[in-house]
VMD Tcl script that draws the C-alpha trace (Angstrom):
set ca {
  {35.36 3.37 53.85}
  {35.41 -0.51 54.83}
  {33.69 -1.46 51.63}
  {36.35 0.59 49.51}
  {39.78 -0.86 51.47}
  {37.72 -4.26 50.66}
  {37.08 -3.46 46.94}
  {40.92 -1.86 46.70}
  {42.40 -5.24 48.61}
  {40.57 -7.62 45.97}
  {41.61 -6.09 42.67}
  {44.87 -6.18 44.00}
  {44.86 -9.76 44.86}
  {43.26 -9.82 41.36}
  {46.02 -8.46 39.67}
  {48.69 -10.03 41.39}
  {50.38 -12.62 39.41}
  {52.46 -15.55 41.01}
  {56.20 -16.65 39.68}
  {56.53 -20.27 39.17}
  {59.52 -22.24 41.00}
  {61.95 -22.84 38.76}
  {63.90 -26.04 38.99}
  {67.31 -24.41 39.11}
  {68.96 -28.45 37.73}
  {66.68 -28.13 34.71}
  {65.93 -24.12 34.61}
  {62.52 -25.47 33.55}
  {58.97 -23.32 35.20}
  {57.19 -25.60 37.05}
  {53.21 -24.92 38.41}
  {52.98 -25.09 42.09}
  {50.23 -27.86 42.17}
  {53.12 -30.05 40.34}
  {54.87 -30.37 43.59}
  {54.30 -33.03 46.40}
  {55.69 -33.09 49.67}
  {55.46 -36.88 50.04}
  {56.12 -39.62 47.71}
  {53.28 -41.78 46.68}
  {53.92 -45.68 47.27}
  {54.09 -46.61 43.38}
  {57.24 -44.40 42.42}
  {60.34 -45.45 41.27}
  {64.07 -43.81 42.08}
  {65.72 -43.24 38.41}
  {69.32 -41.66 38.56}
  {70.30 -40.33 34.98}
  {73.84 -38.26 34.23}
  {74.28 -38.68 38.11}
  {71.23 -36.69 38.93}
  {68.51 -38.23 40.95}
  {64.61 -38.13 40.24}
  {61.17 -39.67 40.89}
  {59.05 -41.11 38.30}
  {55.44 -41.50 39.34}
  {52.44 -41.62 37.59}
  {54.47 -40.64 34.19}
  {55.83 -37.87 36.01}
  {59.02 -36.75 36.88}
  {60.07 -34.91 40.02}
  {63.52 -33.67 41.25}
  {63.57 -33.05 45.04}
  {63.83 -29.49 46.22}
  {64.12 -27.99 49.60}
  {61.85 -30.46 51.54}
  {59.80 -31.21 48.16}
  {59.80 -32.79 45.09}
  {59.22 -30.74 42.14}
  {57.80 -31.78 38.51}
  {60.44 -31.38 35.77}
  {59.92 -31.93 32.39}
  {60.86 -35.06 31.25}
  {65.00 -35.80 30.93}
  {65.78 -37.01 27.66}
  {67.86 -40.16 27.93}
  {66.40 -41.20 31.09}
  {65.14 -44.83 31.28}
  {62.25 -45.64 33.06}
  {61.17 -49.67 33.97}
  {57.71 -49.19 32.96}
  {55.23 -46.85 31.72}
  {51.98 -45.28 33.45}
  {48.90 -46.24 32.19}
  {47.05 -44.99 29.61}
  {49.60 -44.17 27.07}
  {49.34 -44.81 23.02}
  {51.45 -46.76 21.37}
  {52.52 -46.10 17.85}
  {55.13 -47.08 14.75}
  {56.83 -44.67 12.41}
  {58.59 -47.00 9.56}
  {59.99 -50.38 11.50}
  {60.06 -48.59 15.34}
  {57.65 -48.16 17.85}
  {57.40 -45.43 20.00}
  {54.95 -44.75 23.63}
  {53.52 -41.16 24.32}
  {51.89 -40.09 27.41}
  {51.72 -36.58 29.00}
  {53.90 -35.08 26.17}
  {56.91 -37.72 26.67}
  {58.08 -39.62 24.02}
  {59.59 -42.84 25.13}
  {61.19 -46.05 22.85}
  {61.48 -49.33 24.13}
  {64.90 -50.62 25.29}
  {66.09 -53.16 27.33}
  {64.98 -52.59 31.12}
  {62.61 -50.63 29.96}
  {61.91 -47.21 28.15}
  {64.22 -44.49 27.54}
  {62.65 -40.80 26.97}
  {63.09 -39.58 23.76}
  {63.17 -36.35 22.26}
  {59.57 -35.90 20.04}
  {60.19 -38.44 17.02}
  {60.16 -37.26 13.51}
  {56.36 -37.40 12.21}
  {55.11 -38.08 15.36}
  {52.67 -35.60 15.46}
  {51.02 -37.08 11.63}
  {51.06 -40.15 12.92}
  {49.46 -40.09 16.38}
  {46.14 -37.58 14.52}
  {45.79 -39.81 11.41}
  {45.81 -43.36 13.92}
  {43.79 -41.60 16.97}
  {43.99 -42.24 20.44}
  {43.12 -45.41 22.13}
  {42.54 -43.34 25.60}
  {39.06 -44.02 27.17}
  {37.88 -40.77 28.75}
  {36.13 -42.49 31.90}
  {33.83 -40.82 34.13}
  {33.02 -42.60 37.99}
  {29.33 -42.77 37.25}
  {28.71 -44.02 40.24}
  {31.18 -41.91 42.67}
  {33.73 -44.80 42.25}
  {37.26 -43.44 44.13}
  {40.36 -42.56 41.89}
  {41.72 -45.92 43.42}
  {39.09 -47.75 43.09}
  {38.81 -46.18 38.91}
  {42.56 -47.45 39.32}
  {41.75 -50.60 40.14}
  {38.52 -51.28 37.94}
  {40.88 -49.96 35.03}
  {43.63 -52.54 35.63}
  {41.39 -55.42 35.93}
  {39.08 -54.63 32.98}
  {42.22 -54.43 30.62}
  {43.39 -57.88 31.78}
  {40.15 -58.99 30.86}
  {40.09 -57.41 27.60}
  {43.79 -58.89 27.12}
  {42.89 -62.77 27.57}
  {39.21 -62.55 25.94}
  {40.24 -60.88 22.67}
  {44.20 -62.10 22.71}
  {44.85 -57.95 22.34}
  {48.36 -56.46 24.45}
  {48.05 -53.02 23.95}
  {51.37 -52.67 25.53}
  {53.26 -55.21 23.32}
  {53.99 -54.29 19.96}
  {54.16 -57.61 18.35}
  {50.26 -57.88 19.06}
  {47.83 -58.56 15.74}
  {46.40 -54.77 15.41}
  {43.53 -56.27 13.75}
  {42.57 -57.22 17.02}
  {42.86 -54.13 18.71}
  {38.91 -52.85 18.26}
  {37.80 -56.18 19.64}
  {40.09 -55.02 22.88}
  {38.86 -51.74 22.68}
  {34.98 -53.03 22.94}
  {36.11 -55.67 25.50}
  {37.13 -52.20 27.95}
  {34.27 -50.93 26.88}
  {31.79 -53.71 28.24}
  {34.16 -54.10 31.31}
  {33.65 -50.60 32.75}
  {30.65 -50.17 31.70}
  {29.14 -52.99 33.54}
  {31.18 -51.74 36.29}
  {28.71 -47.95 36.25}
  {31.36 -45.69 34.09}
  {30.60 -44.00 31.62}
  {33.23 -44.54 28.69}
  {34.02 -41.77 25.59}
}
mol new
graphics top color blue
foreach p $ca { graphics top sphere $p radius 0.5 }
foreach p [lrange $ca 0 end-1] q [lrange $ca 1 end] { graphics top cylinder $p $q radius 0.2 }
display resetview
């Protein structure tokens, strides 16, 4: 009898399926791991069409009944800098940032979220991404991967002359930068894809 009310109780549980919060501002789903209940030190307060958000991490989060949930992205909103690890890429005379399916274009104070540019998607499979896949060989923290990550691009960007994150940089130059990070964390026990 016990072992039936047990198998009964676990293929309901199996079957049970869980609604998503819905950010009633944006009537967007969101997944209940996207929500935090405090803000990490590195965020920034961005107020766009008199709403207010967070952007962290290339995130952004609208606060909701003690939390802040993760929204997608609101066009038009500017952000002052972008998260790390995002590709840059030109269509034509413009350049254009992606990361975490947001589109952004440079303006001044900083980048403005864009809706997904015209041949985007041709572009960013025919040029590749620069992302390194990096793996904490040696049990390095996500901090500490953080940190390593930072320092071996400023590395990269005074031996080889390489700014990924300005456009005017030579792009001949850019697999010289790309072996520079490669050295860098490796010598520091990751292993780089």
């Amino acid at each position: 009898m016990f072992r039936s009310l047990i198998t009964v109780l676990s293929a309901a549980l199996l079957c049970l399926t869980v609604a998503l919060p819905i950010d009633a501002a944006d009537h967007r789903r969101v997944a209940k791991h996207a929500q935090l209940k405090t803000l990490p030190k590195a965020h920034q307060r961005i107020v766009h069409k008199q709403k207010q958000y967070v952007y962290t991490g290339g995130r952004f989060y609208r606060p909701s009944n003690g939390l802040y949930l993760a929204i997608t992205a609101p066009i038009g909103a500017i952000v002052p800098a972008l998260p790390g690890g995002y590709v840059t890429f030109g269509i034509g005379a413009s350049r254009y940032f992606y990361h975490g399916s947001i589109y952004y274009r440079p303006v001044p104070g900083g980048y403005i979220v864009i809706e997904k540019p015209a041949q985007a998607e041709t572009v960013l499979v025919s040029t590749g991404s620069d992302r390194h896949i990096i793996y904490p060989a040696a049990g390095q923290s996500a901090e500490q991967k953080k940190r390593d990550k930072y320092e071996c691009h400023e590395w990269s960007r005074s031996e080889t002359l390489f700014d990924p994150t300005q456009s005017d940089s030579d792009p001949l130059l850019r697999a010289d930068y790309q072996r520079a990070m490669l050295a860098c964390l490796e010598a520091r026990q990751y292993v780089v894809k």
